[in-house]
VEXMIGU-936159 format. One record per atom (N, C-alpha, C, O): x, y, z; residue in three letters. Coordinates in steps of 0.001 Angstrom, whole numbers, padded with zeros to 6 digits, always signed. Example, Ala and Ser with C-alpha at 12.3 -4.5 7.8 and 13.67 -1.06 7.14 Angstrom:
<recs>
+013190-005690+007800Ala
+012300-004500+007800Ala
+013200-003300+007800Ala
+014236-003319+008465Ala
+012850-002250+007080Ser
+013670-001060+007140Ser
+012900+000030+007870Ser
+013409+001138+008039Ser
</recs>
This chain:
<recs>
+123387+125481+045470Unk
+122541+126184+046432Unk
+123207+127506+046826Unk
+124396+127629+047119Unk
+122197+128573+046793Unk
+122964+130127+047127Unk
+122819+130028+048465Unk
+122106+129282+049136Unk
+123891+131213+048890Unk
+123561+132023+050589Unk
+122188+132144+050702Unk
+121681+131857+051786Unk
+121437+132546+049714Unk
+120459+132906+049740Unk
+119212+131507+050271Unk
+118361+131636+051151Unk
+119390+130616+049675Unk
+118894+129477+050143Unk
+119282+128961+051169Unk
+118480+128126+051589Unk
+119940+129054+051616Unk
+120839+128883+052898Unk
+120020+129119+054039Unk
+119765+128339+054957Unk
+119612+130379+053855Unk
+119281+131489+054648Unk
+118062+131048+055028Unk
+117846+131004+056239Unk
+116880+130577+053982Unk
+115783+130483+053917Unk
+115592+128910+054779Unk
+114567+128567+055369Unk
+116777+128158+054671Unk
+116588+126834+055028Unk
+116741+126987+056728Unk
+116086+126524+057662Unk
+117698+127694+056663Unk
+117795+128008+058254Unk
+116791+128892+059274Unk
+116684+128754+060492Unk
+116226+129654+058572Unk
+114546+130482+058777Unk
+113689+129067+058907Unk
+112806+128903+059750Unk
+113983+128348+058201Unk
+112849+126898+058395Unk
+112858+126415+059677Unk
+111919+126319+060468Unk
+114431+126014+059847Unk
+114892+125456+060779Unk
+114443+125986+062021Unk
+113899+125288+062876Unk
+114651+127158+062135Unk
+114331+128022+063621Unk
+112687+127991+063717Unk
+112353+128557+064757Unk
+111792+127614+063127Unk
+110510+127806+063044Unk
+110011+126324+063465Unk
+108825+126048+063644Unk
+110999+125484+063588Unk
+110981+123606+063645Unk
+110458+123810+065196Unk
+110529+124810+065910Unk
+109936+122568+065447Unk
+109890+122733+066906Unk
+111070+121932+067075Unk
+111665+121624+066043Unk
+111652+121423+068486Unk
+112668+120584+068235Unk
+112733+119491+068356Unk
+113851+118979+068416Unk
+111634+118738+068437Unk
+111170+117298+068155Unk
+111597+117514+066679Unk
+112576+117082+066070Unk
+110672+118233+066322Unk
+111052+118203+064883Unk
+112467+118211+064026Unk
+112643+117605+062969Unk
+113391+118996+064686Unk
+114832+119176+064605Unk
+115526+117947+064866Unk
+116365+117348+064192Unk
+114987+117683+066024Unk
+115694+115840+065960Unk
+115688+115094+065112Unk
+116757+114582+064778Unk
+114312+114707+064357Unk
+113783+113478+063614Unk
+114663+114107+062334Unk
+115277+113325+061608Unk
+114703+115611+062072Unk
+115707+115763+060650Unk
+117071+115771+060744Unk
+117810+115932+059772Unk
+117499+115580+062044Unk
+118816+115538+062308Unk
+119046+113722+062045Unk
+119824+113377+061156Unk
+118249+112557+062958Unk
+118402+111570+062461Unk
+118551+111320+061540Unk
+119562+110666+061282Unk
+117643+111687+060495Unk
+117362+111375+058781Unk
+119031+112021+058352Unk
+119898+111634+057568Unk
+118966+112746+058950Unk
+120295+113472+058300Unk
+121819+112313+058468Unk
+122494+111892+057528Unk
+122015+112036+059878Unk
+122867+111534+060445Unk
+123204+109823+060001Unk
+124098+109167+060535Unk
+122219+109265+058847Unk
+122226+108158+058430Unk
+122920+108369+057256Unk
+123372+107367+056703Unk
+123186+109915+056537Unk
+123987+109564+055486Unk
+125200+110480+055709Unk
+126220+110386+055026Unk
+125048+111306+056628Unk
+126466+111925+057325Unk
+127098+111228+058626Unk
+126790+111794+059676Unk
+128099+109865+058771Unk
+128642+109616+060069Unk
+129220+111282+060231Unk
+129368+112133+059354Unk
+129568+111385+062292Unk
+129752+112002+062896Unk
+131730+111712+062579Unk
+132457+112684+062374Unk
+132226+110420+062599Unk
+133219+109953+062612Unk
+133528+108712+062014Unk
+132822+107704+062034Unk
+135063+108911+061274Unk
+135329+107389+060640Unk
+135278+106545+061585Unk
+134886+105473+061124Unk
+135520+106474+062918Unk
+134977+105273+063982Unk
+133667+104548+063785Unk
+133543+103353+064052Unk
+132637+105345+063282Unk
+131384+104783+063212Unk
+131134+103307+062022Unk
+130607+102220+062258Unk
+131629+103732+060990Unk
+132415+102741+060003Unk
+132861+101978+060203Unk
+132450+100875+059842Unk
+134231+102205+061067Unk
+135562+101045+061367Unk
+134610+099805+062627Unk
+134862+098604+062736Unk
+133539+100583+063415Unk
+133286+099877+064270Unk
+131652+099092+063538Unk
+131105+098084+063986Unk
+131297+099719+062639Unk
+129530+099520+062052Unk
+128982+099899+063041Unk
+128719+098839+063610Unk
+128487+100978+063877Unk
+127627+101380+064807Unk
+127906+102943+064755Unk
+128805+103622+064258Unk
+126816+103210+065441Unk
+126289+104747+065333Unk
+127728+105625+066563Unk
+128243+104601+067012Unk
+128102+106195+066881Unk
+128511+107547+067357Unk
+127861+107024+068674Unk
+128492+106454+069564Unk
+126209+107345+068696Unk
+124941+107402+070095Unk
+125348+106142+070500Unk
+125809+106197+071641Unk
+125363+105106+070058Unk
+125597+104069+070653Unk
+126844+103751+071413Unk
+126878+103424+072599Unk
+127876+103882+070598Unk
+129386+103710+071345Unk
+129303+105406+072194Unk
+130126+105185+073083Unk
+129204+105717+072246Unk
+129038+107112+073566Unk
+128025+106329+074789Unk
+128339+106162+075967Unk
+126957+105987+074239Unk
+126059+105005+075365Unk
+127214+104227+076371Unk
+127565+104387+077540Unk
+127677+103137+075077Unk
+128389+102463+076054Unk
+129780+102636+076820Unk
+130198+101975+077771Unk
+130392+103714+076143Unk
+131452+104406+077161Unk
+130606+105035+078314Unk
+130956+104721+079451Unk
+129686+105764+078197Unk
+128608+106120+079442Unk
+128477+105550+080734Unk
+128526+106130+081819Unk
+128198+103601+080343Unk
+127939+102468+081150Unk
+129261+102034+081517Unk
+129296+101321+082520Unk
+130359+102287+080956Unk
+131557+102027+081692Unk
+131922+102309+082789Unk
+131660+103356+083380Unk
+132802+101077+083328Unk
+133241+101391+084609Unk
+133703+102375+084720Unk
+133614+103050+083694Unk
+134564+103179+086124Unk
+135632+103819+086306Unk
+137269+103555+085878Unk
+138136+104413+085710Unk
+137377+102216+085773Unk
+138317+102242+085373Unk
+138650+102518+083776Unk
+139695+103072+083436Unk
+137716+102101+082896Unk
+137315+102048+082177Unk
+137622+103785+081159Unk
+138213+104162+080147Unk
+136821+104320+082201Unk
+136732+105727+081937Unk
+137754+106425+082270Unk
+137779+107568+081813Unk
+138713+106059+083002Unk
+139940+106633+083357Unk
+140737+106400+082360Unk
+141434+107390+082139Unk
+141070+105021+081245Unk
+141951+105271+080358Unk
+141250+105789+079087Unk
+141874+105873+078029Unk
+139998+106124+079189Unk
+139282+106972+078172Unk
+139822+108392+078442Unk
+140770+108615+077689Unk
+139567+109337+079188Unk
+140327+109990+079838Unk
+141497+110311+079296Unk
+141617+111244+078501Unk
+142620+109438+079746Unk
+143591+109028+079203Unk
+143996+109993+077606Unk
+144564+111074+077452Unk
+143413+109031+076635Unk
+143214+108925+075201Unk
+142848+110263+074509Unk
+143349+110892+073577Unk
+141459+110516+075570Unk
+141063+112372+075600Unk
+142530+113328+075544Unk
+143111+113880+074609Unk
+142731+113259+076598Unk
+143791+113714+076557Unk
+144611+114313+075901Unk
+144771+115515+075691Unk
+145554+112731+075318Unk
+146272+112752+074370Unk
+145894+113464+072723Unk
+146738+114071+072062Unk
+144929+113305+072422Unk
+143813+113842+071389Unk
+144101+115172+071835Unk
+145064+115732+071311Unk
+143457+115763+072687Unk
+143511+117445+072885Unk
+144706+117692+072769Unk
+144859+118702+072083Unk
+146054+117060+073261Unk
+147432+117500+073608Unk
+147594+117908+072086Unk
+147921+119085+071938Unk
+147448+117246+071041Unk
+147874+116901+070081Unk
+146775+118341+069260Unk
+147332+119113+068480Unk
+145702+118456+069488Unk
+145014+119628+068842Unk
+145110+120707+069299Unk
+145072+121544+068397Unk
+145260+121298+070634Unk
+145415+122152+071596Unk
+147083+122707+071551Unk
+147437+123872+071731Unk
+147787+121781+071323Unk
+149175+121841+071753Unk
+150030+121875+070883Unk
+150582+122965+070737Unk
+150519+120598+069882Unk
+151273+120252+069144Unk
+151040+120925+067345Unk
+151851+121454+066586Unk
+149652+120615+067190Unk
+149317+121026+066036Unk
+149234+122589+065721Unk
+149096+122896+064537Unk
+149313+123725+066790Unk
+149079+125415+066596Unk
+150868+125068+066535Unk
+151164+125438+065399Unk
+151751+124712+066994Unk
+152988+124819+066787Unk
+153567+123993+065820Unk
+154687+124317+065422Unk
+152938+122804+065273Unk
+153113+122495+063627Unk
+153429+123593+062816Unk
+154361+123631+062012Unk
+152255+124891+063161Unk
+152221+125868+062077Unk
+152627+126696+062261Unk
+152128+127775+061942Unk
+154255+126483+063156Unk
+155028+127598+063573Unk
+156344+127044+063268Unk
+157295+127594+063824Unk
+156596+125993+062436Unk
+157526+125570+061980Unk
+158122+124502+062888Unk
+159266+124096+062686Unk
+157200+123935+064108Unk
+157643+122622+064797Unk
+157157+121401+064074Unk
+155977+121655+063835Unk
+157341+120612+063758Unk
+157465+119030+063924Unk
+156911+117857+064555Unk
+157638+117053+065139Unk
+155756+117730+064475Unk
+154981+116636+064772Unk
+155510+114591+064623Unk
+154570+113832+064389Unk
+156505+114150+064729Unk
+157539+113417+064670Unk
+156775+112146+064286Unk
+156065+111721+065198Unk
+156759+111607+063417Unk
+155856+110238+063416Unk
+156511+109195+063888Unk
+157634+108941+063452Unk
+155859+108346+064950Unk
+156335+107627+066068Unk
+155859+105988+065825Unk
+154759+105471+066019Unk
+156949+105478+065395Unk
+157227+103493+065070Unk
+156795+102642+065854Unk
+157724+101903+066178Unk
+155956+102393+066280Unk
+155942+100871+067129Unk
+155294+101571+068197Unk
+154656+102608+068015Unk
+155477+100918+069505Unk
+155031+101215+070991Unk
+155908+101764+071714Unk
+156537+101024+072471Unk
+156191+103104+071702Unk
+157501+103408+072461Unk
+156720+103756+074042Unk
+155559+103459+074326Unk
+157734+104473+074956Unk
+157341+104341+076028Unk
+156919+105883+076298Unk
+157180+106485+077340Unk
+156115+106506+075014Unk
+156324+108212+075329Unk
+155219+108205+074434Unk
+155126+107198+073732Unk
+154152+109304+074260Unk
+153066+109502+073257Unk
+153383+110252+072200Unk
+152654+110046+071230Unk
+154381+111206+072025Unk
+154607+112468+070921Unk
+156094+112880+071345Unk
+156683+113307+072338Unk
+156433+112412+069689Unk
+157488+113795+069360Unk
+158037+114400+069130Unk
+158865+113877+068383Unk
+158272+115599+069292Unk
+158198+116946+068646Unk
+159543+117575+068042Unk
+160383+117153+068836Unk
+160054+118148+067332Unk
+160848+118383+067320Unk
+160922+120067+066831Unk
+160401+120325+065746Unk
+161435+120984+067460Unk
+161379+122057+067651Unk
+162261+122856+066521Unk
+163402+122440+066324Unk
+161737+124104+065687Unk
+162607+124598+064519Unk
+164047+124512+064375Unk
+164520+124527+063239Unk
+164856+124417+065465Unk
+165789+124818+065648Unk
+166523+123511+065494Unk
+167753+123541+065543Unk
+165750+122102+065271Unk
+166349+120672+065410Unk
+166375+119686+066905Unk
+167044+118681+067145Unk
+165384+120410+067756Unk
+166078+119881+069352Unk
+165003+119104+069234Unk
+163914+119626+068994Unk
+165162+117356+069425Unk
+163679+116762+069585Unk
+163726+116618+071258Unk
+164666+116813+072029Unk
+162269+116178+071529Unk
+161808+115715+072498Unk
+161044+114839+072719Unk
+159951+115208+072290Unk
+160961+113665+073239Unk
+159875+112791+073293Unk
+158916+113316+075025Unk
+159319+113307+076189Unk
+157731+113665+074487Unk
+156634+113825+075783Unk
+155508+113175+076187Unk
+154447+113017+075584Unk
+155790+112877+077084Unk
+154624+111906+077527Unk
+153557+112587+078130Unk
+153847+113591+078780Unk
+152409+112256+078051Unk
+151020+112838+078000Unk
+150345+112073+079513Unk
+150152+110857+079507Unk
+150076+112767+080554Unk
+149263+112057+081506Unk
+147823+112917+081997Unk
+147377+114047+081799Unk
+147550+112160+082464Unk
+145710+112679+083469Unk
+146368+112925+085177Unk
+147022+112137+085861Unk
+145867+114406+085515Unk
+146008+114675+086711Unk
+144909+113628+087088Unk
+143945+113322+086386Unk
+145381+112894+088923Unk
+144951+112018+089156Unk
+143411+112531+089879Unk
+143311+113688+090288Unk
+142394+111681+089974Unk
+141408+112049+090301Unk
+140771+111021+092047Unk
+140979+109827+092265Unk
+140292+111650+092639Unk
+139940+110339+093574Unk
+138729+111040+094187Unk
+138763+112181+094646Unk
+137467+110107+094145Unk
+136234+110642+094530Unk
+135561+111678+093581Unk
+134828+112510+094117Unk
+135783+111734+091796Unk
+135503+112052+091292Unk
+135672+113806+091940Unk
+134996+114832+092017Unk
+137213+113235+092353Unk
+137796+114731+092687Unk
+139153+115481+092366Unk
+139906+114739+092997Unk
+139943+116402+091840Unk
+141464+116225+092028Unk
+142092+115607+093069Unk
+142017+115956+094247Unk
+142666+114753+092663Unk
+143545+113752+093957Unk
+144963+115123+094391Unk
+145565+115935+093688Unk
+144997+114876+095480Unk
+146369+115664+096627Unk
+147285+114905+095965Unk
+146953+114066+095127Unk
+148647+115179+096338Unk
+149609+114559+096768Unk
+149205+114205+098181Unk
+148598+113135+098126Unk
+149261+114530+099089Unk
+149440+114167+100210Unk
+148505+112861+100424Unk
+148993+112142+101296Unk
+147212+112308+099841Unk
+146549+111952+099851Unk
+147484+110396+099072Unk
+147449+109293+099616Unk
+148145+110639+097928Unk
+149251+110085+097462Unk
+150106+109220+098343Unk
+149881+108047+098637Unk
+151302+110100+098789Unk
+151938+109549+100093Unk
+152252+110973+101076Unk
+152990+111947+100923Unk
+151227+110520+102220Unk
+151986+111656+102912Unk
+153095+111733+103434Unk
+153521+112843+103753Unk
+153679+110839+103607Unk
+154951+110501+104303Unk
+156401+111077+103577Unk
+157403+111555+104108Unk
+156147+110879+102451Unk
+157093+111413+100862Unk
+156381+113456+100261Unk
+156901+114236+099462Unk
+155499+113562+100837Unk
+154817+114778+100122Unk
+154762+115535+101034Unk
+154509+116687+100681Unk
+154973+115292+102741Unk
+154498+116335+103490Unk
+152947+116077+103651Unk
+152114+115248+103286Unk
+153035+117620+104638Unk
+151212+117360+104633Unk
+150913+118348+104403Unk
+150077+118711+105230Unk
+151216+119416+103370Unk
+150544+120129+102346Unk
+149641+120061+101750Unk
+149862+119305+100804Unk
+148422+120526+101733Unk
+147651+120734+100589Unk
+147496+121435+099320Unk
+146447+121793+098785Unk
+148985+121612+098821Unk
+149261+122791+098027Unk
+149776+122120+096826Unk
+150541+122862+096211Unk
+149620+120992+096297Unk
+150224+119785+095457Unk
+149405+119220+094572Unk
+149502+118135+095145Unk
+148834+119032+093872Unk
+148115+118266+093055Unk
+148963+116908+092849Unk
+150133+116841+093229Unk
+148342+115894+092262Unk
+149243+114554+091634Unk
+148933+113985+090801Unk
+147725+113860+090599Unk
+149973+113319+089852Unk
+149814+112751+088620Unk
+150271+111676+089022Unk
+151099+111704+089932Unk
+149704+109970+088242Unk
+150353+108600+088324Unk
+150858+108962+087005Unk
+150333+109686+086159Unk
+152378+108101+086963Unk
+153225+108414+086038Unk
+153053+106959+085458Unk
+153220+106864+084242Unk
+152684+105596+086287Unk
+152838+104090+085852Unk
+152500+104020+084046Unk
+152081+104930+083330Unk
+152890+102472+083637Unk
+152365+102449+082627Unk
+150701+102101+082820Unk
+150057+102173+083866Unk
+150280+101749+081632Unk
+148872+101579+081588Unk
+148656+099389+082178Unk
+147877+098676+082809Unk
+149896+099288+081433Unk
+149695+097771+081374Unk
+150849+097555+081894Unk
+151862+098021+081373Unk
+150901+096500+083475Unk
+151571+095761+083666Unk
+152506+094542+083528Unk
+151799+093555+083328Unk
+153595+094272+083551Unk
+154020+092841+083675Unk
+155275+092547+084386Unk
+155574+093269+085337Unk
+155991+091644+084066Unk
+157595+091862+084480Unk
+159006+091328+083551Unk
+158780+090519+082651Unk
+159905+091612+083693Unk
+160883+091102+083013Unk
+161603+090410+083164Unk
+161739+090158+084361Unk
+162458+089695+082313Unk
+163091+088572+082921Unk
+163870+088435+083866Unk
+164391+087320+083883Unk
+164352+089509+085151Unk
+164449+089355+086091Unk
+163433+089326+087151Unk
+163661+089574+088335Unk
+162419+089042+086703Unk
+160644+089472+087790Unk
+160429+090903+088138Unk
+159539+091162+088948Unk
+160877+091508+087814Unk
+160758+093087+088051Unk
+159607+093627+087254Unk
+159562+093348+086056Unk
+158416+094578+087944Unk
+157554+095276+087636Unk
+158003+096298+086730Unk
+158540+097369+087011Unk
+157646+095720+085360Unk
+157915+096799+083952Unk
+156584+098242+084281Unk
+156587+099247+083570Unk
+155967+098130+084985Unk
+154817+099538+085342Unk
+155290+100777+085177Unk
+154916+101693+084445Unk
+156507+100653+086259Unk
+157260+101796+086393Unk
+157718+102202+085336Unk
+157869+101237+084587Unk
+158156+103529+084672Unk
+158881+104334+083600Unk
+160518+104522+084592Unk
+160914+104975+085666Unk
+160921+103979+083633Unk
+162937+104340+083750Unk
+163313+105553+083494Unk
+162755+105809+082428Unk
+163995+106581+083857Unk
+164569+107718+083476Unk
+165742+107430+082128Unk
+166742+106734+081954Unk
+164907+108452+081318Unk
+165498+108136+079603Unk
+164196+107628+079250Unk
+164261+107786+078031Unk
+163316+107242+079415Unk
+162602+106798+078898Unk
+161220+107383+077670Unk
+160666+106880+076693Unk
+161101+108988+078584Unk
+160811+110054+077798Unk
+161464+110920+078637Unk
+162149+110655+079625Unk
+161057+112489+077915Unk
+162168+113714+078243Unk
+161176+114722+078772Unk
+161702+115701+079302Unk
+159800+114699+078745Unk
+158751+115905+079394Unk
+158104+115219+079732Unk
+158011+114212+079030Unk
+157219+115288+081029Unk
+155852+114866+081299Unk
+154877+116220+080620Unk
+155280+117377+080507Unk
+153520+115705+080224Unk
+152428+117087+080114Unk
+151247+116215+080660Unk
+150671+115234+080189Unk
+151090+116931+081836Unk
+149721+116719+082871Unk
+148707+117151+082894Unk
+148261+117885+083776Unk
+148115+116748+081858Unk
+146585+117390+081853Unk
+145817+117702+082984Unk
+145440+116955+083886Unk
+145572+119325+082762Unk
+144438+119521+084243Unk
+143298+119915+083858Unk
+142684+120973+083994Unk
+143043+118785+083279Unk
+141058+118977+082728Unk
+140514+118999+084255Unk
+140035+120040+084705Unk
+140633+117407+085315Unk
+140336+117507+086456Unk
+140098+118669+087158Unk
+138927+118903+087460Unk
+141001+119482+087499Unk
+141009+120654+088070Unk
+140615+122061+087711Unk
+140476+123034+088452Unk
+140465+121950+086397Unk
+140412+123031+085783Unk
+138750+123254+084844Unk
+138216+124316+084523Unk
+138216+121675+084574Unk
+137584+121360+083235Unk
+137709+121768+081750Unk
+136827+122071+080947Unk
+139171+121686+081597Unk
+139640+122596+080103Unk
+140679+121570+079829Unk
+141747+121574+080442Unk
+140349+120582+078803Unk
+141022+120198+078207Unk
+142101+120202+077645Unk
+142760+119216+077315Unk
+142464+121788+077434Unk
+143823+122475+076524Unk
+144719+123277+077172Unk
+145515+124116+076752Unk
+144322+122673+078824Unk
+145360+123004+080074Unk
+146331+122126+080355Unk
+145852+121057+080733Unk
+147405+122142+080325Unk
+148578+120764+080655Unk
+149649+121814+081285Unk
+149844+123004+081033Unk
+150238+120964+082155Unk
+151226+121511+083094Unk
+152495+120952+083156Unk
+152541+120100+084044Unk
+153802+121131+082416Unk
+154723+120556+082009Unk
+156193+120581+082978Unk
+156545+121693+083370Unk
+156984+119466+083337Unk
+158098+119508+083502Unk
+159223+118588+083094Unk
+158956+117420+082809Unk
+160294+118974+083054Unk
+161042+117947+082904Unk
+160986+116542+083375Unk
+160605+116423+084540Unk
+161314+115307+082656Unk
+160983+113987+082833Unk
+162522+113622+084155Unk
+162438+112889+085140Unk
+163481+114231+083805Unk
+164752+113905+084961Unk
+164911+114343+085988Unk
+165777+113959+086775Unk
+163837+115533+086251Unk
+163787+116438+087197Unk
+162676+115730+088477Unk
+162574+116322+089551Unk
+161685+114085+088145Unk
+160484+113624+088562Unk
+161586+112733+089735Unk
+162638+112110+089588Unk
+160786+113034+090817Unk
+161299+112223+092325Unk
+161494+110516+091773Unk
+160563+109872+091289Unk
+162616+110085+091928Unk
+163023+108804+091680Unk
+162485+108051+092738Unk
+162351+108505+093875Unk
+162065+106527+092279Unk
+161598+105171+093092Unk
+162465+105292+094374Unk
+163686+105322+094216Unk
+161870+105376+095832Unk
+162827+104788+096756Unk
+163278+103913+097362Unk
+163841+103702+098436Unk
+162565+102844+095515Unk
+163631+101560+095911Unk
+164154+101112+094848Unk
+164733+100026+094831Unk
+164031+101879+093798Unk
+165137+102050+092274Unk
+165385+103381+091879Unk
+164742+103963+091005Unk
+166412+103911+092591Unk
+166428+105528+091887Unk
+166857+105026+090124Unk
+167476+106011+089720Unk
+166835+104550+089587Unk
+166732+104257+088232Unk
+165169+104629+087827Unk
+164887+105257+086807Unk
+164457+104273+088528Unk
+162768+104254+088365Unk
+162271+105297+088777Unk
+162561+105788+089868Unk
+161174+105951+087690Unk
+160561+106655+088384Unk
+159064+107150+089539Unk
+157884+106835+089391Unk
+159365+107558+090068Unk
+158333+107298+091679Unk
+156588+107520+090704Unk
+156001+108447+090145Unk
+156328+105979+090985Unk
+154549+106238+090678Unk
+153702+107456+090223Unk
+153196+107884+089186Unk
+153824+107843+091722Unk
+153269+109821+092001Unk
+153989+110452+091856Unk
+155176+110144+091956Unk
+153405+112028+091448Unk
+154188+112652+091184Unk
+153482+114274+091989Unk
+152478+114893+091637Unk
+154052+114462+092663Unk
+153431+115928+093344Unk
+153467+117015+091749Unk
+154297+116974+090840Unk
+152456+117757+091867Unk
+152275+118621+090447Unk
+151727+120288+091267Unk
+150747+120358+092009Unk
+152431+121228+090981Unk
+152385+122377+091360Unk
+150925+122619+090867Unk
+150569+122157+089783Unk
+150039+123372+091691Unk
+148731+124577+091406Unk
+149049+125403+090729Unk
+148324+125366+089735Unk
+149907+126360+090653Unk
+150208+127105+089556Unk
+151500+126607+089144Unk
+151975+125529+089501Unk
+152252+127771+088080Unk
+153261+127489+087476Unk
+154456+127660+087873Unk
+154574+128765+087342Unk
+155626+127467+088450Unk
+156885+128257+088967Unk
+157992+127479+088520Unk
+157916+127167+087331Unk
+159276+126965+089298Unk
+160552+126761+088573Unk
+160806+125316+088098Unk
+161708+124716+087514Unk
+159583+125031+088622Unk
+159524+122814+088294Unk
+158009+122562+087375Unk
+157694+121724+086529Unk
+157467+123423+087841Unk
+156670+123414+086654Unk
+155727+124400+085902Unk
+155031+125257+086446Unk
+155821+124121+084424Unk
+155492+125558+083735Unk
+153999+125134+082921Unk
+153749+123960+082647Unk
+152989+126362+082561Unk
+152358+126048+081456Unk
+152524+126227+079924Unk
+151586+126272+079129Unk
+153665+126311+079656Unk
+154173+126186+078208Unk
+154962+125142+077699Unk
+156078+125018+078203Unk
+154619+124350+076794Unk
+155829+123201+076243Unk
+157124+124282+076129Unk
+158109+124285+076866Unk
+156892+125065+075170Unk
+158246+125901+075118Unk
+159002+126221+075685Unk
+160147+126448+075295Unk
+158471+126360+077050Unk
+159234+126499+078147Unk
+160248+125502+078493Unk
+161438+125490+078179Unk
+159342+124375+079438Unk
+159649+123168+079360Unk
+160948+122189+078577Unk
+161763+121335+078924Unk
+160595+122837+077462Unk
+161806+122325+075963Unk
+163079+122930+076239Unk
+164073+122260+075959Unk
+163256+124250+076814Unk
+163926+124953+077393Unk
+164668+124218+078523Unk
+165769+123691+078360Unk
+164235+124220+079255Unk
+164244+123845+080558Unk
+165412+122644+080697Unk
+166430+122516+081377Unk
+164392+121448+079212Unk
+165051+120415+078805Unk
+166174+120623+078327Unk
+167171+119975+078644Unk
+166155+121495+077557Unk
+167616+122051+076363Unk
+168392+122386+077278Unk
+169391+121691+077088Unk
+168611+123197+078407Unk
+169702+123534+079452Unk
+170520+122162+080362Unk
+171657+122256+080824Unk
+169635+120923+080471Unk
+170202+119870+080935Unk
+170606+120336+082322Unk
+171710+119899+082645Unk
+170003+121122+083253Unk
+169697+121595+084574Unk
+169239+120144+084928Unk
+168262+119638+084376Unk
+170101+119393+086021Unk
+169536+118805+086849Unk
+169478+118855+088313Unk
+170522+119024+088943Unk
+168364+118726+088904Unk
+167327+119120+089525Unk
+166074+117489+090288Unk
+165991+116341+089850Unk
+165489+118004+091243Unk
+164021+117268+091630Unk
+163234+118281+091621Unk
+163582+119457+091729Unk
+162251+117911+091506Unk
+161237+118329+091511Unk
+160517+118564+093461Unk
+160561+117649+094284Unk
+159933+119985+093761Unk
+159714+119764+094926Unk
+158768+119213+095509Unk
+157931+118619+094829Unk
+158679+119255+096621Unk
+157522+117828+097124Unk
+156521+118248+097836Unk
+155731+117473+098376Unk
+156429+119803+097932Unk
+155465+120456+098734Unk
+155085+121916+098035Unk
+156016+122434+097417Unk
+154080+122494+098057Unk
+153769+123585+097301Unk
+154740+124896+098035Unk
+154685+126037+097574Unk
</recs>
C-alpha cells in the first residue's frame, strides 16, 4: 500500500461519522490486541479497564502504584539507558523497584513511590503527623511502608523499610501535578528514622513543593547527592 493510499484511506476516515469510526475500530481491534495483557489474561483491554474502573480505592491506589513505576521506567530510566546508563536486571523480590547503574560504574538501587493522596487530594504532611511535621502547610507526603504486611520471627512489623534497604526514594507527583514523568528524589539515609526504631524508616515522609537541598527533580542529581555519602535528615517543614 502507497502514501498515496494512505492518504485516500484517511480522507475516508474523516468523512466517517463516528459511530461509524467506532464499529471500524471494533472490527479492527479483534485482530489488533491493544496489549500482550489482553492474551495473557483472554479478555479485551475495555473490559479489564472496566474493571479497574469498579475498583475500590484501595485497589486503585496500588494501581497507581504500578503506574508509576511503568512511567519511572519510560520517563526516567529508559532516556538515560541511551546515555550510556544501565537499566540493572533485578532477581527475585528485593526491597527496591530499579537499578541503575550510572556510566561511570556507581549503582543505585531506587525505590519508586506515589505522593500520598487523601480525599482524592494531595495529602500534607501535617495532616500526616502534626506533632513530628509542624504545622506547616508547605510539605507534601509520601508513605514509604511496604505494600504487604507481616512479621518476623521476633513479631516485629516487616512494613517498615530498614535503612540499607534501598539508596533513593523517587516520589511520584502525578497527584499534585497530573504528570506522570514528575518524580521528586532524595536520598534513602537522609529519610526521618522510626521514633521507635531509628534502624527503621518513619512511615511518612514530609516531601518538599519544590526542589532545594533534600530534595531534587533530577535522578542525577540525587545519584550525586548519594555518591558524596553526606549524611544528613531530611527537613520536616517547608
Amino acid at each position: 500500500m502507497t502514501n498515496a493510499d494512505l492518504k485516500k484511506i484517511n480522507t475516508l476516515l474523516n468523512q466517517c461519522s463516528r459511530e461509524d469510526r467506532r464499529e471500524l475500530l471494533r472490527v479492527l481491534r479483534q485482530e489488533f490486541p491493544i496489549h500482550e495483557l489482553e492474551k495473557k489474561l483472554s479478555i479485551s483491554a475495555e473490559v479489564i479497564l472496566e474493571a479497574i474502573d469498579r475498583s475500590s480505592d484501595l485497589t486503585l491506589r496500588g494501581i497507581r502504584g504500578v503506574i508509576a513505576e511503568a512511567a519511572f521506567k519510560k520517563h526516567i530510566v529508559s532516556p538515560l539507558v541511551k546515555h550510556g546508563w544501565k537499566d540493572v536486571t533485578i532477581d527475585g523480590n528485593p526491597a527496591f523497584d530499579f537499578l541503575v547503574e550510572t556510566p561511570s560504574g556507581l549503582r543505585a538501587k531506587v525505590q519508586v513511590k506515589m505522593q500520598r493522596m487523601k480525599n482524592k487530594q494531595p495529602m500534607l504532611a501535617i495532616e500526616a503527623n502534626k506533632k513530628l511535621f509542624g504545622t506547616t502547610s508547605e510539605m507534601w507526603v509520601v508513605e514509604t511502608q511496604k505494600t504487604r504486611g507481616g512479621k518476623d520471627s521476633q513479631g516485629s512489623d516487616t512494613r517498615p523499610y530498614r535503612f540499607g534497604e534501598f539508596d533513593i526514594i523517587a516520589v511520584s507527583l502525578h497527584p499534585s501535578t497530573n504528570d506522570w514523568s514528575r518524580f521528586r528524589y532524595s536520598v534513602a539515609n537522609w529519610l526521618i528514622p522510626d521514633p521507635d526504631d531509628a534502624d527503621k524508616i518513619f512511615k511518612f515522609q514530609p516531601v518538599a513543593m519544590t526542589a532545594n537541598d533534600d530534595w531534587t527533580d533530577r535522578l542525577e542529581t540525587c545519584i550525586e547527592w548519594f555518591k558524596s555519602g553526606v549524611r544528613k535528615t531530611i527537613r520536616t517543614a517547608g
